[in-house]
N, C-alpha and C positions, 0 to 999 in steps of 0.2 A: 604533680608527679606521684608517682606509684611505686612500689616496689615488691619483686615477687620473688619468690628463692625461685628456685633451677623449677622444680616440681609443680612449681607454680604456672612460672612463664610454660612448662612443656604441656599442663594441662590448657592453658587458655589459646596457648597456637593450634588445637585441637577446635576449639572454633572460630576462632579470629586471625587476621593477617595482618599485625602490626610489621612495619618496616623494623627488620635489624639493622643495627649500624655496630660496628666495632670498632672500638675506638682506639684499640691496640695497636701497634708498632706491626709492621706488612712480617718481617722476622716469625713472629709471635702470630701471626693469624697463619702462615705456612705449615708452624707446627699441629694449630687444631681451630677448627672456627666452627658456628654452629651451623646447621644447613640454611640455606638463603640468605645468610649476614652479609652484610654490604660493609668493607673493608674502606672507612673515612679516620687515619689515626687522626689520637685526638688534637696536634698542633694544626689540622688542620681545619678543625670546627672553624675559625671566625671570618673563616675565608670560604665558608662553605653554608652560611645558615639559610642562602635559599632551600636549600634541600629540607629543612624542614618544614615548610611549608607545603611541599608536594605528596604529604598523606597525613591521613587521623591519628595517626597515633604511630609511637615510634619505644624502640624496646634498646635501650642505651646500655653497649655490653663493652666489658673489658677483664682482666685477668683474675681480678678478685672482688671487682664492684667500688673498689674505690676512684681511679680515674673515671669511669661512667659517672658518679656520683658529682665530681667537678666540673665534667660535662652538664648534665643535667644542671646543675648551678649558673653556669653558667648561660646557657639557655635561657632559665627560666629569669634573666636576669634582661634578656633580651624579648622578654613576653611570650618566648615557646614553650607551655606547659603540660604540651600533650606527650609524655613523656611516661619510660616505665626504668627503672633502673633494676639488672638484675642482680639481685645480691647474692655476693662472695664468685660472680662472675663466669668464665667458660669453666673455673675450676671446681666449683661446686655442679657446673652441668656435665662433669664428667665426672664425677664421684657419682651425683643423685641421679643422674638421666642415663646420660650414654655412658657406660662404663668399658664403651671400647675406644672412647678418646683418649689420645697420648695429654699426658699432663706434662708441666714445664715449672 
């Protein structure tokens, strides 16, 4: 597991195309989500872990990086470790990145 502040993840999606997954409540992704994020809240990771399996690497997002973070845990708990957590979540990527996203 990995972890990138906003500035981070926005430089390295510049060369690479890790899967986003958001693990935030559908409510909360309506308000703002990052472009190409794949809306899975998180009650429903264990019900879903094929899905990671079907790419290299995966960019685990939520409101401030801590639900990602128990995601991520718990993944890695089930042997998925290709994993990036962003921290402080869409709302540091709308402070540091996009600052024409709505915050919540």
């Amino acid at each position: 597991m990995q972890r990138f502040s906003a500035r981070q993840l926005a430089e390295y999606l510049q060369h690479q195309q890790p899967r986003l997954i958001d693990v935030r409540e559908p409510w909360e992704f309506d308000i703002c989500s990052i472009a190409n994020s794949e809306l899975v809240p998180m009650r429903q990771i264990p019900a879903r872990l094929e899905l990671f399996h079907e790419s290299p690497e995966y960019v685990i997002i939520c409101h401030h990086g801590i639900r990602s973070m128990q995601v991520i845990n718990f993944l890695a708990h089930h042997g998925i470790h290709n994993t990036i957590n962003l921290d402080g979540g869409v709302d540091a990527w709308a402070r540091d990145v996009d600052l024409a996203m709505p915050v919540y």
